[in-house]
C-alpha positions in Angstrom: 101.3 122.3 89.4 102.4 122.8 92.9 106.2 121.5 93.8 105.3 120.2 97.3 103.8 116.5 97.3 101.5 117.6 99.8 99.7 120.3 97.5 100.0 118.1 94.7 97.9 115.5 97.1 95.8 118.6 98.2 95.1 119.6 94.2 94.3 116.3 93.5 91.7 115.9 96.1 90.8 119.1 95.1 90.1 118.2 91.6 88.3 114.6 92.5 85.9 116.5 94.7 84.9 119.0 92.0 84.7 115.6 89.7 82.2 113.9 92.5 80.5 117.7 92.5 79.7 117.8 89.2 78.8 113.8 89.0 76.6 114.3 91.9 75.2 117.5 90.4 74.4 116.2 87.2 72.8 113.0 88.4 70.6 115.0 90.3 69.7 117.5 88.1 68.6 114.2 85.9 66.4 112.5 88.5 64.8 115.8 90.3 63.9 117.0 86.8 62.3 113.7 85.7 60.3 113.9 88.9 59.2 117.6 88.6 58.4 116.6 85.0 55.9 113.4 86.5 54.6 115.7 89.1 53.5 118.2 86.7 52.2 115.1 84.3 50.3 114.1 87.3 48.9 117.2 88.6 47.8 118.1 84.7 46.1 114.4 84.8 43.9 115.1 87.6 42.8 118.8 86.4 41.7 116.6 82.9 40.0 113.8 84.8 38.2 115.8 87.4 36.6 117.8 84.6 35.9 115.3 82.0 34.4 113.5 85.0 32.4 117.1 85.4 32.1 118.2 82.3 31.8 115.4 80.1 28.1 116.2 78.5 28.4 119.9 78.0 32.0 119.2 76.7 30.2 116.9 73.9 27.0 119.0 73.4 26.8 121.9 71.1 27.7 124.3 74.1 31.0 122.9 74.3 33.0 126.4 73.8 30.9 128.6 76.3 31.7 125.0 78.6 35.2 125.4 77.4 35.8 129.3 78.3 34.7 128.9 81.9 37.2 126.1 82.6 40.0 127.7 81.1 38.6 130.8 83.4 39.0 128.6 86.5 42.5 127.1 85.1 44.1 130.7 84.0 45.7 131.6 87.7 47.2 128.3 87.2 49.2 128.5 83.7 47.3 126.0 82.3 45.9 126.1 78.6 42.5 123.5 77.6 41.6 122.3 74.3 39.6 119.7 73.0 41.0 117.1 70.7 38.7 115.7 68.2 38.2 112.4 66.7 40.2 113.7 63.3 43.1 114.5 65.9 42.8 118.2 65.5 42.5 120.4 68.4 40.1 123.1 68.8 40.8 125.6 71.9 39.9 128.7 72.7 41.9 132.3 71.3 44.6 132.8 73.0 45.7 129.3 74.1 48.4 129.1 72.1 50.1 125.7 73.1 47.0 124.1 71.9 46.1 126.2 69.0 49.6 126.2 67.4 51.2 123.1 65.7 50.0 119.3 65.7 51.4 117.6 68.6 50.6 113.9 68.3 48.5 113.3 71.1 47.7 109.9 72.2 44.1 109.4 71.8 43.9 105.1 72.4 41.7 103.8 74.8 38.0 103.8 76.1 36.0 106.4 77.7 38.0 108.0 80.7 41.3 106.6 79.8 44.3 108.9 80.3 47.5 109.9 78.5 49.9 112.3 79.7 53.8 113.6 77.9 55.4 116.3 76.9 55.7 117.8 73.3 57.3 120.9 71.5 55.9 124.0 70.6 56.6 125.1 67.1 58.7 127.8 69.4 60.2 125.6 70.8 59.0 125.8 74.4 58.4 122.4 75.7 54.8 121.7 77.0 53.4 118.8 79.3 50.4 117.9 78.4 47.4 115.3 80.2 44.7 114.1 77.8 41.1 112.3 78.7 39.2 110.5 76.5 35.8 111.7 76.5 34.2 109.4 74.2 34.4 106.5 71.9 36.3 106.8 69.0 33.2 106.4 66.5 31.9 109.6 65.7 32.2 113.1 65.2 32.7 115.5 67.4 35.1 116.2 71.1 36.9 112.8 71.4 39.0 114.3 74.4 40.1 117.1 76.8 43.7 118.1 76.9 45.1 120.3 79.4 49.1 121.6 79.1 51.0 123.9 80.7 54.7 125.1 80.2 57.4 122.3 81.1 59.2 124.0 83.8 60.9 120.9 85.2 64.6 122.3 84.4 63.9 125.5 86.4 63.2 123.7 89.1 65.5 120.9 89.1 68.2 123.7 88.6 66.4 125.8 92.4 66.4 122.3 93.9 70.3 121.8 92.9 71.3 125.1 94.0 69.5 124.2 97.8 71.2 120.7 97.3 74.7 121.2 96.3 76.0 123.3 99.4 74.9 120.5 101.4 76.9 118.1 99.3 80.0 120.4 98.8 80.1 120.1 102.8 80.0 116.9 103.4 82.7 116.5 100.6 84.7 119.1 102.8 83.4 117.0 105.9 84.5 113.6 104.7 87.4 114.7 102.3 89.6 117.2 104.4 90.4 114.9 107.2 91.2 112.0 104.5 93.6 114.1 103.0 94.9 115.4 105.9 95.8 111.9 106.9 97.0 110.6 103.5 99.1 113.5 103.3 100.7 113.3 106.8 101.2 109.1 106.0 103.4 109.6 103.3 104.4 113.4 103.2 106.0 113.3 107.1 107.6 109.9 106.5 109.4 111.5 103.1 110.0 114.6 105.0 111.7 112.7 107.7 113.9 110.6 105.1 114.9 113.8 103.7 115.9 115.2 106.9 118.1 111.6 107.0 119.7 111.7 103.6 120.8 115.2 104.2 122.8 114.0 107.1 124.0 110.8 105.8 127.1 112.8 104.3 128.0 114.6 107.4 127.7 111.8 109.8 130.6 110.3 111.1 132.1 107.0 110.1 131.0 104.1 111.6 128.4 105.9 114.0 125.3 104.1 114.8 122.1 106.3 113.5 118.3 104.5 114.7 116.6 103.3 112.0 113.3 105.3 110.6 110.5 104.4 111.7 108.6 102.0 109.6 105.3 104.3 108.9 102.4 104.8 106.1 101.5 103.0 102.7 103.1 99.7 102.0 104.9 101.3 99.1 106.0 104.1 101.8 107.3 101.5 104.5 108.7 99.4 101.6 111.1 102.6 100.6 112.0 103.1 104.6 112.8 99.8 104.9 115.3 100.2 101.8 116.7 103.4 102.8 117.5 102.1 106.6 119.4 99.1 104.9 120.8 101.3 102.6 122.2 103.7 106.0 123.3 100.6 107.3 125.5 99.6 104.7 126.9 103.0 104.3 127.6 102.9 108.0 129.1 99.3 107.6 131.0 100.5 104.3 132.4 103.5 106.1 133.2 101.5 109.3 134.7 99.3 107.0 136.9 102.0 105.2 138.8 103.4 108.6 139.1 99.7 109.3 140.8 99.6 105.4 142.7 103.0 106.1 144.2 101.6 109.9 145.0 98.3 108.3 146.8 100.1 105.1 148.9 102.1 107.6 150.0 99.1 109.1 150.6 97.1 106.3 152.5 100.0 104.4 154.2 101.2 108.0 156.3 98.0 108.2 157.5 97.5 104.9 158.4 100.8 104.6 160.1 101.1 108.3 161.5 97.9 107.1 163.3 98.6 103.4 163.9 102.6 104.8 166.2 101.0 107.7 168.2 98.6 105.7 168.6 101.1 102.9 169.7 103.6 104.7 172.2 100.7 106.2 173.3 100.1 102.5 173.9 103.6 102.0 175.8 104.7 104.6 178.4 101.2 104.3 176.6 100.1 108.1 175.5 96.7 106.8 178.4 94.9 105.0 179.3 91.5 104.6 176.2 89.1 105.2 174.2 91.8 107.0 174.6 93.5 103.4 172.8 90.3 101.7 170.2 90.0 104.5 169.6 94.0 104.0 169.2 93.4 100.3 166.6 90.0 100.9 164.6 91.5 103.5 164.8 94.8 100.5 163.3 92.6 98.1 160.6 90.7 100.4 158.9 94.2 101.9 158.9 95.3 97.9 157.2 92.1 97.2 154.8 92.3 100.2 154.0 95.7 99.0 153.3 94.6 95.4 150.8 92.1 96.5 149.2 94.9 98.7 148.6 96.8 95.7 147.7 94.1 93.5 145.0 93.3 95.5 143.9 96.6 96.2 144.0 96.9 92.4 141.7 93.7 91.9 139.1 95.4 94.4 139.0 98.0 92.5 138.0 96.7 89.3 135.6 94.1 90.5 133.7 96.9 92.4 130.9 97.3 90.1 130.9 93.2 89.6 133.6 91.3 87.1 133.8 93.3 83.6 134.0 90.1 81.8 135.6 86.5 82.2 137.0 85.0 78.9 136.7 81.1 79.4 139.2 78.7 78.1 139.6 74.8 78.8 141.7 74.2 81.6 142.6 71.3 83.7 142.1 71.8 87.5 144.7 69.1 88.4 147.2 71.0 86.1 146.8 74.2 87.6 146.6 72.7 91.0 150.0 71.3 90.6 151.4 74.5 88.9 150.5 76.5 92.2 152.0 74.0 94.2 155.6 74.6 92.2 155.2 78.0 92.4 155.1 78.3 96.2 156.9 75.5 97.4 160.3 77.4 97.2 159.1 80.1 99.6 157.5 77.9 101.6 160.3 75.7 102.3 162.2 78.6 103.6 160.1 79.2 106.2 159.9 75.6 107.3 156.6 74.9 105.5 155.8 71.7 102.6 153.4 72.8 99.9 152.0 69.8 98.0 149.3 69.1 95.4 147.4 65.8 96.4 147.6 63.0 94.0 145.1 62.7 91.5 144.1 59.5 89.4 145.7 61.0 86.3 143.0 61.8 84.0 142.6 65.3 83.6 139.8 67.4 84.9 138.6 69.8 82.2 136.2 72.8 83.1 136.1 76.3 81.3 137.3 79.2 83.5 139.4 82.4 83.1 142.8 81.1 83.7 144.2 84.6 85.1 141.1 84.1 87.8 141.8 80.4 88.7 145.6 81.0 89.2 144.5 84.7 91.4 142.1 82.6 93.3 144.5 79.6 93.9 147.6 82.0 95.0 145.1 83.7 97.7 144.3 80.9 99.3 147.8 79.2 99.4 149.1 82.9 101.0 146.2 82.3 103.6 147.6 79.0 104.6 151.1 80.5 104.7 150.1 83.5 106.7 147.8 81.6 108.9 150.7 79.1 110.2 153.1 82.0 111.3 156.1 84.0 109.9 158.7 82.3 111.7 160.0 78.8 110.6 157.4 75.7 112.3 160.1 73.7 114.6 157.9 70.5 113.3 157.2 72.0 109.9 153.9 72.7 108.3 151.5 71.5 105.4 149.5 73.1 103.1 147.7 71.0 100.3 146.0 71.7 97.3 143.4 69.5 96.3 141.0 69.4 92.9 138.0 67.7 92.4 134.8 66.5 90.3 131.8 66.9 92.6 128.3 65.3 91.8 126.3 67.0 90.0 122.4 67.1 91.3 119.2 66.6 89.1 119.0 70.0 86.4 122.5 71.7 87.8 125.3 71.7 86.1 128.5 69.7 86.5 131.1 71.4 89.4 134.7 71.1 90.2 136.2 72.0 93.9 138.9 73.4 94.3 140.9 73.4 98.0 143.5 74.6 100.1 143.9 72.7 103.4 146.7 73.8 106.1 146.9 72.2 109.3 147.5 75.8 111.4 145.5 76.7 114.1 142.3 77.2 112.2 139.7 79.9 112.0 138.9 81.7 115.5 135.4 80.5 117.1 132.7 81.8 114.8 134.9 84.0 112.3 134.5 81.1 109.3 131.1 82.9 108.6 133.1 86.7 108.2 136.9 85.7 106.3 135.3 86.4 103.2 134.3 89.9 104.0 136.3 92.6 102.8 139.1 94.0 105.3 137.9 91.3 107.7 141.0 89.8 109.4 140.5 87.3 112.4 143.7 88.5 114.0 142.7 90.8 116.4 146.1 92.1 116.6 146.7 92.4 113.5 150.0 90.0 114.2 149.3 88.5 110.4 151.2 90.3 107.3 147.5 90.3 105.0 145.5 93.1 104.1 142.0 91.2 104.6 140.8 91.5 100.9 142.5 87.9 99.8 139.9 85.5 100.5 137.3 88.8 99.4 138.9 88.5 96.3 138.9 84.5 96.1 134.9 84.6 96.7 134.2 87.6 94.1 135.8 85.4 91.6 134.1 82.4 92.3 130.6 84.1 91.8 131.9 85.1 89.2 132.1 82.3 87.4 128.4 81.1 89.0 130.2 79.0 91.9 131.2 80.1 95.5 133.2 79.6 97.9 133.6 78.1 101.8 135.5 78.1 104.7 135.5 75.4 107.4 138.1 74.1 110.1 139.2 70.1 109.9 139.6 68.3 112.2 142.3 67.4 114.8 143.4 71.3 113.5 143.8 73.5 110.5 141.4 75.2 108.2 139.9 74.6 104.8 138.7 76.9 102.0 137.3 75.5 99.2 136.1 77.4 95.9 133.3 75.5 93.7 133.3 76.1 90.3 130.9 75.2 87.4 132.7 72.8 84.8 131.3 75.6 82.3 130.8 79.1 83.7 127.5 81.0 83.7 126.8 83.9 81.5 127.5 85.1 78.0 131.4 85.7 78.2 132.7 89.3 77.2 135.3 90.0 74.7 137.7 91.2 76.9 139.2 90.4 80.5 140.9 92.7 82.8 144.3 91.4 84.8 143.7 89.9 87.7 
């Protein structure tokens, strides 16, 4: 079996043309032998009828054998043996016609005077005979009752001389017809596969980011159908690896300044330069970077293990106004330093029940509140800001399951022009400057989550200004849960 597609394809046509060679072949040798077969049937039939026509008196007077002898003298440069059938069905012929003489072929002997019948039998050798008969004479009597004539079937011979004139002709036109089929099949989907090839061997070498052209879309559907996929797949790659020095430029900032930050001051500790209340600013600012960097690699840490999809989410029943609240707590000390009011919106008091992973809904929640923060600045606000939390039952529509929404709103400058689409892609940050203390994989993390658990999430600005995300959730998550759950 060859290696190459293309002699696999040329094999293959190779072997389908011998297939059509021997089909053809065989057909014909059928068909030309029946008709060599009816022509020799034929031609015997007019040799009998001529001479009972001729003949017919002397056949059935007492001369009949001296009558006999000179027509098989006229017949013997022809091959072909005479006999008389009588009415008993026996045949007398003359010495030395042995088709005739030997065996007891059934011959058909119905009909009136000058009737015909005309076959093929076996010798008792074997050798196959055709045979035309004449009926002479009624069947009453004694006596001839007709004239047979046979000669040796040789309808396979010549079928077999008309196949070997025949089948060069059709092996060309196979060649003819075939070749430039193949040709073309085989440069449709060989050169396409060839050229994909060429690709894939430079996917590895080529340079993040860079732009390659797409393949060209070419051949059988199944053919364009795999180019199609492989020029997405390049473009991802190139998206993913654009994506990575964008991951690798913003981890050198975000690890730069923390690291500039708690190197200075603890080299300021250590060497007795800050003292006093410059020692206790040292030591916060110490504690803050190591805090910053935590969350870094917490996050990083939660890509990580939700590359190949969540391993598992183990559901309990939680209330979202409850957890809602809790958030709120948690970060309204470190907002209130920096000027800014956290607050959980009021609910009516009854509590909203829904089955999530609580280690999920408290990861998602604590993303989107540090969005808010980092979104309205690092300094104090001179008028303050806001950030709510909000939780909610939303409708559910005809055959969908019950949902709950959960949402952060903060009334900072809002998402740039066009951006809302993007801030859930990972390493996507809408600061061009990269002014913001995030890493970009929050709100990547938030959205991961929520699909998840068979929801989603969105971003949208409010109105007069400020920004919304909003995660919705499933009251009852979908898929089989697994029996164990990773930290987030």
């Amino acid at each position: 079996m060859p290696r190459g597609l293309g002699g696999r394809i040329a094999l293959a046509f190779a072997g389908l043309s011998l297939a059509v060679l021997v089909a053809v072949g065989g057909t014909l040798f059928v068909v030309l032998r029946g008709l060599h077969q009816a022509s020799s049937q034929d031609a015997l039939a007019n040799v009998s009828v001529g001479l009972a026509i001729q003949r017919t008196r002397a056949l059935v007077s007492a001369n009949a054998q001296e009558t006999l002898l000179a027509i098989r003298d006229g017949l013997a440069q022809r091959d072909i043996s005479v006999g008389l059938v009588l009415a008993d069905g026996s045949i007398t012929s003359l010495e030395g016609d042995a088709p005739l003489a030997l065996g007891s072929p059934r011959l058909d002997l119905s009909g009136a005077r000058g009737a015909t019948h005309k076959g093929t039998f076996a010798a008792p050798d074997g050798t196959a005979y055709d045979y035309a008969v004449t009926i002479l004479r009624p069947a009453a009597g004694v006596g001839p009752r007709a004239l047979a004539v046979a000669t040796p079937d040789r309808s396979r011979a010549q079928a077999l001389s008309d196949l070997l004139t025949t089948l060069p002709a059709v092996a060309l036109v196979l060649l003819l017809v075939g070749l430039p089929i193949g040709w073309l099949l085989v440069r449709s989907v060989v050169r396409p596969l060839d050229r994909m090839a060429t690709a894939t061997a430079e996917v590895p070498a080529a340079p993040g980011g860079a732009a390659t052209p797409p393949l060209p879309i070419q051949g059988p559907a199944e053919v364009r159908e795999l180019t199609e996929r492989f020029n997405s797949m390049r473009a991802e790659l190139a998206a993913s690896r654009q994506r990575e020095g964008e991951l690798l430029a913003n981890l050198r900032h975000d690890l730069r300044t923390p690291l500039t930050v708690i190197g200075g001051f603890a080299t300021a500790l250590a060497d007795g330069t800050a003292s006093g209340e410059a020692r206790e600013r040292a030591a916060r600012a110490i504690v803050e970077e190591t805090e910053r960097l935590e969350r870094l690699v917490g996050e990083l840490a939660a890509m990580e293990r939700l590359r190949a999809g969540p391993a598992g989410l183990r559901p309990e029943e939680l209330d979202a106004h409850a957890l809602v609240a809790a958030t709120a707590e948690r970060f309204a000390p470190r907002a209130a330093a920096r000027g800014v009011t956290v607050e959980a919106l009021p609910s009516d008091g009854a509590p909203l029940r829904l089955a999530a992973d609580r280690l999920a809904i408290e990861r998602m929640l604590a993303n989107l509140v540090d969005n808010a923060l980092a979104s309205l600045g690092t300094e104090p606000a001179a008028g303050g800001g806001h950030v709510w939390l909000a939780a909610g039952a939303l409708p559910a529509a005809a055959g969908e399951p019950s949902r709950v929404a959960f949402s952060v709103t903060d009334d900072g400058p809002g998402f740039p022009p066009g951006s809302a689409p993007r801030v859930f892609e990972r390493f996507y940050r809408a600061d061009p400057a990269r002014s913001g203390p995030g890493s970009g994989l929050g709100l990547a993390i938030v959205r991961e989550l929520a699909r998840a658990h068979g929801g989603d999430a969105i971003a949208e600005n409010v109105a007069p200004r400020g920004a919304r995300v909003t995660v919705v959730l499933p009251t009852l998550p979908s898929g089989a849960p697994l029996p164990s759950t990773p930290t987030i």
